[in-house]
RODO-2510 file (C-alpha; in nm, 4 decimals, decimal comma):
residues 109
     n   res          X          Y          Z
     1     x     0,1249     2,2526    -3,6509
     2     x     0,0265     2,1896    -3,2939
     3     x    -0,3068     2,0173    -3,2166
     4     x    -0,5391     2,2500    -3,0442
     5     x    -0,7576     2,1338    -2,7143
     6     x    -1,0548     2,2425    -2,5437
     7     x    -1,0292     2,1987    -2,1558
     8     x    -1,3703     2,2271    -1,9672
     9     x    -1,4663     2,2548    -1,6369
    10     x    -1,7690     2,1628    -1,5393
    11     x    -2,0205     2,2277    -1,2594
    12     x    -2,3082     1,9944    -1,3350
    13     x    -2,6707     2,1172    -1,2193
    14     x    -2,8835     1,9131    -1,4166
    15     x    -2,7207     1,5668    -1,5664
    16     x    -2,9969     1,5070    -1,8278
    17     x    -2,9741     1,8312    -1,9578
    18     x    -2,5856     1,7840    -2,0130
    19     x    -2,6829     1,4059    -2,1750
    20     x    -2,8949     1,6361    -2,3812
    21     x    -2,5999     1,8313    -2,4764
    22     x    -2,4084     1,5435    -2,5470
    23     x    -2,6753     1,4316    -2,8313
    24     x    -2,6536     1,8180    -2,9729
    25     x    -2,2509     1,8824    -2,9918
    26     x    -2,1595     1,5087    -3,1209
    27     x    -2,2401     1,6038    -3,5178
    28     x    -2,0557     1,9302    -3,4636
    29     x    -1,7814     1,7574    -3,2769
    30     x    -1,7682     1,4883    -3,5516
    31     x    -1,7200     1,7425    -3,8416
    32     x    -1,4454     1,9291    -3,6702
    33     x    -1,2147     1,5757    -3,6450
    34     x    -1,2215     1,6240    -3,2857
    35     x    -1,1279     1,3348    -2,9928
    36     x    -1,2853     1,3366    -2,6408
    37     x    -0,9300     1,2294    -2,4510
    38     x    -1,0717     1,2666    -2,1080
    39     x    -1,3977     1,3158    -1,9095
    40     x    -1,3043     1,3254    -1,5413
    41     x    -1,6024     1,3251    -1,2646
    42     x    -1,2642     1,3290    -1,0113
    43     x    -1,0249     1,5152    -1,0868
    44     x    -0,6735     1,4928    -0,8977
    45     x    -0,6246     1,8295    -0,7783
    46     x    -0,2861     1,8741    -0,7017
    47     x    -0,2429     2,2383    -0,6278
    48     x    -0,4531     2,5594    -0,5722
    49     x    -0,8513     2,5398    -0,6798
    50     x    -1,0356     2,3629    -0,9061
    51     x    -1,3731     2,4756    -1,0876
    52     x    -1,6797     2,2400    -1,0910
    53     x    -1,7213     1,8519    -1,0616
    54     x    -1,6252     1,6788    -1,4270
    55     x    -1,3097     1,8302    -1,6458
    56     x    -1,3370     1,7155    -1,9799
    57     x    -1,0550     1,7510    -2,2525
    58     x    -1,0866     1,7270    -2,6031
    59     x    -0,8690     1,7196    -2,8797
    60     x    -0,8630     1,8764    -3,2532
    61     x    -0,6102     1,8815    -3,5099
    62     x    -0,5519     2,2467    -3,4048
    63     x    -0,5690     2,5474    -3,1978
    64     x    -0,7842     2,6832    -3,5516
    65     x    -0,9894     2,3956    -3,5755
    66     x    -1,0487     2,3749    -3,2346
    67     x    -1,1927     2,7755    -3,2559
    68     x    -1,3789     2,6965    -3,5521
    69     x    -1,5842     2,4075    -3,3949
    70     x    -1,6720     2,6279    -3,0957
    71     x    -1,7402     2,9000    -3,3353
    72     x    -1,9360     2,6764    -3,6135
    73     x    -2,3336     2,7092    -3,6421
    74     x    -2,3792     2,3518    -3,5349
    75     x    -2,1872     2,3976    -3,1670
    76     x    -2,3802     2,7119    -3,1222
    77     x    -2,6727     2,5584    -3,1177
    78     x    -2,5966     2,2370    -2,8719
    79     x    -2,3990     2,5373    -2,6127
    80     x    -2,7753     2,7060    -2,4690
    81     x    -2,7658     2,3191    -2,3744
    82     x    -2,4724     2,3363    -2,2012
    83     x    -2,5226     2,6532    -2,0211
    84     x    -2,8619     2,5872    -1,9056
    85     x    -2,7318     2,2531    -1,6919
    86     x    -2,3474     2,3326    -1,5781
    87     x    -2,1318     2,6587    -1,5062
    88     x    -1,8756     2,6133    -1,7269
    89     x    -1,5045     2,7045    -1,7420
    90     x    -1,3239     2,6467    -2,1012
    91     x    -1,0211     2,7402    -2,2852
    92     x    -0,8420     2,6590    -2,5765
    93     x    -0,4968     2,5206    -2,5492
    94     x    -0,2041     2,4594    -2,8387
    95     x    -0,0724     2,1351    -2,8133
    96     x     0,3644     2,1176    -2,6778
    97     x     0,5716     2,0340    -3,0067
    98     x     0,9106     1,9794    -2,8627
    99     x     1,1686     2,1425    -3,0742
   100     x     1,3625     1,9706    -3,3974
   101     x     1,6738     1,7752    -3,2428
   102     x     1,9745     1,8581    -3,4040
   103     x     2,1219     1,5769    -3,6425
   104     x     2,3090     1,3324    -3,4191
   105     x     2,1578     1,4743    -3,0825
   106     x     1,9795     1,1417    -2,8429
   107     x     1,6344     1,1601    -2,7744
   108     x     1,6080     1,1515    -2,3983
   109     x     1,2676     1,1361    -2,3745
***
């Protein structure tokens, strides 16, 4: 089963208000088994437009776990957080899980 990620975009209006957020969503992030992987102030934009000023990217053991945290009582209540100090993009991605190489094939990677 693929892991499942949360990608976010974030425009930051009020930083204390997101460190307040922070607090709120660790417990519910906790629970869930998720990783923060990246939290980018800069991101290298390399083609077309980019939403806000910090991309975060966290990671869950999947695409269903990753729903359920966003969904679970204990996010809901750390997201009015959230959406009262940034304009937020997010989306759940599944994980790449290269396909089974047949018996005696290299691995080129």
């Amino acid at each position: 089963m693929p892991k499942g990620y949360v990608i976010m975009t974030e425009a930051i209006r009020d930083e204390a208000g997101m460190a307040a957020y922070g607090k709120a969503s660790a417990a519910s992030m906790v629970e869930a088994g998720a990783r923060v992987r990246a939290v980018d102030p800069h991101p290298q934009v390399l083609e077309g437009e980019w939403h806000g000023d910090r991309t975060v990217v966290v990671e869950f053991p999947s695409v269903e776990a990753a729903r359920a945290w966003y969904e679970s009582a204990g996010y809901q209540e750390a997201m009015p957080l959230r959406q009262a100090a940034a304009d937020t993009n997010a989306v759940i991605v599944a994980g790449f899980e290269p396909p089974a190489r047949a018996a005696g094939q290299e691995d080129t990677r």
